[in-house]
N, C-alpha and C positions, 0 to 999 in steps of 0.2 A: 453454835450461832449460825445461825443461816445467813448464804450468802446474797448479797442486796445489790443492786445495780443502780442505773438512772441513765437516758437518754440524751444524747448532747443534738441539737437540731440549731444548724449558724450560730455555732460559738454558742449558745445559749444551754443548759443543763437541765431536764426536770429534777422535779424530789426523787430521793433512793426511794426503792420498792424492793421486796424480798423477791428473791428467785424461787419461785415453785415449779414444781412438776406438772404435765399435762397442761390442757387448753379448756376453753368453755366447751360445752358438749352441745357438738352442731357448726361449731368452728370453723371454716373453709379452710383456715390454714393448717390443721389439724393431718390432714393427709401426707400433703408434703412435709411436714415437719418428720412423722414417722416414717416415711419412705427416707428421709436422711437420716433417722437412727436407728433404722435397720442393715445399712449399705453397709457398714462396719463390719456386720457379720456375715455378711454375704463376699464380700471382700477376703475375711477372715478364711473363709471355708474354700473361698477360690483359691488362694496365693496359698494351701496349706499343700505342701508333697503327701506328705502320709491321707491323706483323703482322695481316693480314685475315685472318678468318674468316672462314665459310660463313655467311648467312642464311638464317632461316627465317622464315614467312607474315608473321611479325612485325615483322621486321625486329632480330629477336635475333639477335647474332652470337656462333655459338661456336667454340670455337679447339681445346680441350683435351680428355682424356678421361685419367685415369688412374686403375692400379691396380697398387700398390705402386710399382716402378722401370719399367714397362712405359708408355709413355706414348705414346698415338694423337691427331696433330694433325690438325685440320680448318680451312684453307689454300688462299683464292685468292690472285689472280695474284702467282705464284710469282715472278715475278721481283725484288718489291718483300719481299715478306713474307721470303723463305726467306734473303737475308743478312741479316736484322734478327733472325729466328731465330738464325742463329746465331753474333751475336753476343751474344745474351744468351745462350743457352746454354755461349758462352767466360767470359763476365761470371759467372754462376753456380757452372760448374767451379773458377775463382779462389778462391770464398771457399769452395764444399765438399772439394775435391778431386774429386765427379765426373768423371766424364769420357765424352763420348758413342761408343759403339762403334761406328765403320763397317760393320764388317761383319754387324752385327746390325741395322743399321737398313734401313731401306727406303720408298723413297716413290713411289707410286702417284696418275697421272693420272687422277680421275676424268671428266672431259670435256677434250675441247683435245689440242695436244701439249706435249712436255718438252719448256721454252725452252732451247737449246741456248745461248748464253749463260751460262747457269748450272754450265755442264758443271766449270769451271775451278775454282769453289770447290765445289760438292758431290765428297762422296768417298764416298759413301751407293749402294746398289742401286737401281735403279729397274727396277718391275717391272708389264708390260702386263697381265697377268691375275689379279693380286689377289698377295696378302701376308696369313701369317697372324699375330693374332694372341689371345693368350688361347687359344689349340685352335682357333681359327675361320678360314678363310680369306673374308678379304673383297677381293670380286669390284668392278669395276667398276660391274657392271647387277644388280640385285637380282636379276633372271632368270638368271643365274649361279651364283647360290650354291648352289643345286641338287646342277647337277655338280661343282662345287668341294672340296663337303665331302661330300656323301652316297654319292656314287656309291665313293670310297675307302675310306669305313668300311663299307658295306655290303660291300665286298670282303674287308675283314677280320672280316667278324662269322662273312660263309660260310669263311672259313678257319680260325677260332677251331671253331667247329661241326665242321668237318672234322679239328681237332688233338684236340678231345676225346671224341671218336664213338669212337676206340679204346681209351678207358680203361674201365675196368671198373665202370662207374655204375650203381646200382637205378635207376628210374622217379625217384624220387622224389629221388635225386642228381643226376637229366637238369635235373629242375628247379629246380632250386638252382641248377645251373651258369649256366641261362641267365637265374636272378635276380641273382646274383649277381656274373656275370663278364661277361655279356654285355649284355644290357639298360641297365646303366649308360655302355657305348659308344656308346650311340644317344642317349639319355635327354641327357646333355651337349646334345650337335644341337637335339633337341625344342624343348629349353627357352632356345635363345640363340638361334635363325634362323627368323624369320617368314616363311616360304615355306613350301608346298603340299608334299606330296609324290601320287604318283597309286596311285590303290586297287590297281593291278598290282604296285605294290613292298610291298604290305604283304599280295597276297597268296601272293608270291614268298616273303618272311620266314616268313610261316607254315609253308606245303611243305617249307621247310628250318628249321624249327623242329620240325614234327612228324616229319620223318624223323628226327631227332638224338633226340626225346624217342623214337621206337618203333624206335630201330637198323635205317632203313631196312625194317623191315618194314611190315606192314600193319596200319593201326591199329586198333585194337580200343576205342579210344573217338574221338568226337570230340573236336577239339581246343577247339573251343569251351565242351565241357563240362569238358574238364582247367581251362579258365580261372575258371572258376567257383571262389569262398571256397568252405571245404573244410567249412563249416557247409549249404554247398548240393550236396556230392557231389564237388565239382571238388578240385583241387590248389593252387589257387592261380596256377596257370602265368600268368605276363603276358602280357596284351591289348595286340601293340605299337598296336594303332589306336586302342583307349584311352587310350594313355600316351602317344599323342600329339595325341589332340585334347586332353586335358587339361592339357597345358603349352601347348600353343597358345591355350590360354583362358585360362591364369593371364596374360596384361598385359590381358587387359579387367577384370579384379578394381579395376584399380585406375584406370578409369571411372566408379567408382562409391564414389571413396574421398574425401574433403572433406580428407582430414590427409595430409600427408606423399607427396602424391602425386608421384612422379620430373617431371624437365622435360621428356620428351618428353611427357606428356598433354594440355602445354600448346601442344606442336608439332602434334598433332593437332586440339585445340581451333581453333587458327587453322586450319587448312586447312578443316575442317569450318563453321568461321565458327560456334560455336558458346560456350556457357561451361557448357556441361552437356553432360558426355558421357555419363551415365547413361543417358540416354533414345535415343542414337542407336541400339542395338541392338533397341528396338522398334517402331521409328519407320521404319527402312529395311528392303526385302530386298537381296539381292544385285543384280538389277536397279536397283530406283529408288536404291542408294548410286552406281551407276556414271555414275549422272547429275551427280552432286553430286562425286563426286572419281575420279582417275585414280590414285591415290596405291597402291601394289599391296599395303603394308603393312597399311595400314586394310581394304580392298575383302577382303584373305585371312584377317582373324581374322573378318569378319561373313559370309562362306563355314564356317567353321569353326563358329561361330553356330547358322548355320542346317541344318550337318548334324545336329550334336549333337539341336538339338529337333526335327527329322526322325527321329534316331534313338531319342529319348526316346517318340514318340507327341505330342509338343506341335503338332503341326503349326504351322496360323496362328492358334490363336486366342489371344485378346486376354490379355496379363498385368495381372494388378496396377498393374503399373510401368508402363502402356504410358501415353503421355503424351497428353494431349486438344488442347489447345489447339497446340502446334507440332508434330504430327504430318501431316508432309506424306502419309503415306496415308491419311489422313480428309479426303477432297475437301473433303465438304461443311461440314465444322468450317472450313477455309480460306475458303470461300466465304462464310460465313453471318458476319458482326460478331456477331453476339448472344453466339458462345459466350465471350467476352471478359469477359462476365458472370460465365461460370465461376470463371474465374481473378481475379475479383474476391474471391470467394467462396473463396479459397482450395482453388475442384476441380480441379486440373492432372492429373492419373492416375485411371486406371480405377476403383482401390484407392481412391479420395475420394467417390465414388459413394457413397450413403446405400444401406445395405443394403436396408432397408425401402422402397419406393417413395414412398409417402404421405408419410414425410419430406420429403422435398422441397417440400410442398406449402409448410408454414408461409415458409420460406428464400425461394422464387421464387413465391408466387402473384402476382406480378404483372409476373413474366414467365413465365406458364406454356406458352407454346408452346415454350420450350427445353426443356422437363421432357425430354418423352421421345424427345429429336432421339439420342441414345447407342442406341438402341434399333435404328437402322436396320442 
């Protein structure tokens, strides 16, 4: 017999209705429902001893990553962890009816090899050069992802460009298409894989952007002027090196966020041996950070950093934000105790500096030979 319910609303009851599975398909409430009846097993795989995680600087151990039914484990020695895995995932499937799909799964040795041992109960893919998922293919070596993902869709962006160069487009259709239909294939990449790409593929993209926007003929505007807002003469056409330092810079946004910051900031924070990661973008160049971490993900957004305000005209000089006291490129601040006075005084940042000079006088006359050590 199936079990039947009915809704009480002010003392008042509906008719019983059977309890079924699932929702209408399109459902808004559909998501969250499954995201609470997955938490179970996510839960499960957390609170379980016998299932190792990966550590990080901290000594936090994480296991899990999910999004909706798609779910990436992170998993050392395999021998111990991966039957205790999957016996909670049989323990689980018992009370949902899940069930995990072999052939849809797949697991990947980051370092070491696949304990052969384990051959008899896994019935899963195991794969040497990365798995993808979410659209991503992740690689073994960060130094991989490169060719993993980019080098395939750059092949279909030039074949997209070559399927639609014979359709019958204005100028101004050329570029719509490649707002439209093309740019959003890369733009994915941009914004989920922290790795480099080199100024020859972007200026490969272009030549094969601008032959698509002028039909192989010869241009008659630059392309960089087509990119320009169409209040400054341009079209609008997308800046792919724009559109990609700029998603390259949206995870330092959130260096500089006190609320709601994701847990990898915190991952970062340990390795940097810091609890302020605001200031590390002023405080390092590309040089003096590679003294301080080998870590390729950090060292490629403060690369990215520092083209950006290269390309701005900022060069090196001094922000706002640039910090006094823990800035390892102010020798002499390191050297000197006195400036510890500063950050007594609540002056940490450039920006805390008394506009006016002579201010300073009333606050430190009597340690005046710090007054004007910022000066050097």
């Amino acid at each position: 017999m199936n079990p039947r319910s009915r809704v009480r609303v002010n003392g008042q009851c509906s008719d019983f209705f059977d309890l079924e599975r699932g929702t209408r398909q399109g459902d808004a409430l559909w998501p969250a429902l499954f995201a609470l009846s997955i938490e179970p097993l996510a839960e499960l795989i957390r609170s379980n001893p016998l299932i190792q995680g990966i550590r990080d600087e901290s000594g936090n151990q994480h296991k899990i990553a999910l999004y909706a039914d798609d779910i990436l484990l992170f998993i050392e020695n395999p021998v111990h962890s991966i039957p205790a895995l999957l016996q909670s995932l049989n323990e689980y499937g018992l009370v949902s009816g899940y069930k995990v799909n072999p052939s849809k799964s797949e697991a990947m040795m980051v370092s070491g090899t696949w304990p052969s041992q384990l051959d008899d109960i896994v019935s899963f893919r195991r794969s040497k050069q990365g798995f993808k998922y979410l659209g991503i293919v992740l690689t073994p070596q960060v130094t991989q992802l490169y060719q993993a993902n980019y080098k395939k869709t750059f092949g279909i962006f030039k074949n997209e460009l070559a399927r639609w160069d014979v359709l019958p487009l204005s100028l101004l259709g050329r570029v719509e298409a490649v707002k439209m239909n093309l740019l959003p294939r890369i733009l994915f990449l941009f914004q989920s894989l922290p790795v480099g790409i080199p100024t020859s593929t972007f200026n490969m993209l272009d030549k094969l952007i601008s032959k698509f926007i002028w039909q192989n003929k010869r241009p008659r505007v630059r392309l960089k002027t087509l990119t320009l807002g169409k209040d400054k003469g341009g079209l609008g056409l997308p800046d792919i090196q724009l559109y990609f330092w700029a998603a390259q810079l949206r995870p330092l946004f959130y260096w500089f966020r006190d609320d709601e910051a994701p847990s990898w900031t915190q991952i970062e924070s340990d390795i940097l041996n810091t609890e302020d990661l605001s200031h590390i973008p002023y405080c390092f160049n590309i040089k003096t950070m590679t003294k301080c971490t080998n870590n390729p993900i950090i060292t490629h957004s403060l690369r990215i950093w520092d083209k950006i305000n290269r390309f701005l005209g900022l060069g090196t000089s001094l922000s706002p934000l640039t910090p006094i006291g823990s800035n390892p490129s102010l020798d002499f601040v390191q050297k000197d105790l006195g400036f510890k006075i500063w950050g007594q005084k609540n002056i940490n940042k450039i920006g805390d500096l008394p506009s006016i000079f002579p201010e300073m006088w009333p606050l430190y006359s009597k340690n005046s030979q710090y007054i004007g050590k910022y000066t050097r």
